[in-house]
Kinemage of the C-alpha trace (Angstrom):
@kinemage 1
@onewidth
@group {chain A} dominant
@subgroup {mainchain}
@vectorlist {calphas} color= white
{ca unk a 1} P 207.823 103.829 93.972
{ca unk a 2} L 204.870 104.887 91.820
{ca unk a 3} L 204.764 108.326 90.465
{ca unk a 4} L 201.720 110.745 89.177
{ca unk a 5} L 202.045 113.008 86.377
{ca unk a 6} L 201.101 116.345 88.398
{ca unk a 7} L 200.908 120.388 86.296
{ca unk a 8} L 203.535 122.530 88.109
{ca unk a 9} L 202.092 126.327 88.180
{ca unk a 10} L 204.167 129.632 88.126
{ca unk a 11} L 207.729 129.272 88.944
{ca unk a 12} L 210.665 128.062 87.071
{ca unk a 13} L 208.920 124.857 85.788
{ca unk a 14} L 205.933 126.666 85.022
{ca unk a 15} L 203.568 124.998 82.709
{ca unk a 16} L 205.631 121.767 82.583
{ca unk a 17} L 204.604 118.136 83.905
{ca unk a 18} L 206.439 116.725 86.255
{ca unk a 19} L 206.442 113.333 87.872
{ca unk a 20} L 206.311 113.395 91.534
{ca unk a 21} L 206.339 110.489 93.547
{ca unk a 22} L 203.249 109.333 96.182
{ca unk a 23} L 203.694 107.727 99.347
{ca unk a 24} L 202.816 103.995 99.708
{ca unk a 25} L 199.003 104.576 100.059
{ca unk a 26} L 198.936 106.652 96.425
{ca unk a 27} L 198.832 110.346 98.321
{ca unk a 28} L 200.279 113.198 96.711
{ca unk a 29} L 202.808 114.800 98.942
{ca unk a 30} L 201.674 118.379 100.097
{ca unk a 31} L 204.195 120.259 98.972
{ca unk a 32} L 207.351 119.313 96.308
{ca unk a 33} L 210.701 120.658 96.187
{ca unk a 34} L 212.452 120.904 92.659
{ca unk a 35} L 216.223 121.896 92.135
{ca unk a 36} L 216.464 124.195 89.247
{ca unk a 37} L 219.706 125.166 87.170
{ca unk a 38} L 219.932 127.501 84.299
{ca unk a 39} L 221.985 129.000 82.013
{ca unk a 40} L 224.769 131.496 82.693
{ca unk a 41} L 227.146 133.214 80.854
{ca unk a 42} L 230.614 134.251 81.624
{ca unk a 43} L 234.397 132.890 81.903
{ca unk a 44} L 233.491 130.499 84.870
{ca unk a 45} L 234.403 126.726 83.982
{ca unk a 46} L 231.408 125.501 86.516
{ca unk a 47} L 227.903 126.669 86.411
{ca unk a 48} L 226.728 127.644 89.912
{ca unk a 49} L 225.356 125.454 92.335
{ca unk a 50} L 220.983 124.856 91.719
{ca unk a 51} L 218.585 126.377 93.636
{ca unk a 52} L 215.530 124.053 95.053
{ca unk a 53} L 212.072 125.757 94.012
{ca unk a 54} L 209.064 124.486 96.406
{ca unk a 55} L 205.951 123.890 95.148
{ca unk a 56} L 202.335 123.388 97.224
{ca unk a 57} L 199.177 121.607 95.989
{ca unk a 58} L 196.498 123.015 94.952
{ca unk a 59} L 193.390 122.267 97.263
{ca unk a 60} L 190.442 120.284 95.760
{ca unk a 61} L 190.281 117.485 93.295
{ca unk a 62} L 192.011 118.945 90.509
{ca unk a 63} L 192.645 116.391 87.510
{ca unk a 64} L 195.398 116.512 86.960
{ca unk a 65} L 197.045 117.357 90.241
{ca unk a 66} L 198.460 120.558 90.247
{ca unk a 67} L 201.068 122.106 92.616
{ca unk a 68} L 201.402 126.222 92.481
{ca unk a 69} L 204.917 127.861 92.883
{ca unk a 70} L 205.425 129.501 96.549
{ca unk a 71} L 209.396 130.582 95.905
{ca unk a 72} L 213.051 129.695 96.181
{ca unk a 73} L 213.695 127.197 99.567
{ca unk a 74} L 215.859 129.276 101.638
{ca unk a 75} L 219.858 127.962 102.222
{ca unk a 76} L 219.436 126.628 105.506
{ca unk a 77} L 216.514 124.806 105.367
């Protein structure tokens, strides 16, 4: 599938370029969803589980695309 390189803004990627995938016409999606470890400290053997980040487009022809940071997904959804 062919992937954009898209600005990611605010957030735990903030700042970074990311390459998002478009659907089979070239669209952007309208909103993204990143999983997003970090570090940790302690005795645990496993880190904990990562926590998916969305992120919405910006509105307008920005070049490049960019998608601003609107919070941690929920659990259940």
């Amino acid at each position: 599938m062919p992937a954009v390189e898209a600005w990611l803004l605010g957030g735990p990627a903030d700042g970074r370029i990311a390459h998002i995938e478009v659907d089979d016409d070239g669209s952007l999606p309208h909103a993204i969803v990143l999983p997003q470890s970090g570090a940790y400290l302690g005795a645990r053997e496993h880190p904990s589980q990562s926590v998916q980040h969305r992120y919405l487009r910006c509105a307008g022809d920005v070049d490049p695309p960019t998608f601003r940071y609107d919070g941690p997904v929920p659990h259940h959804q």
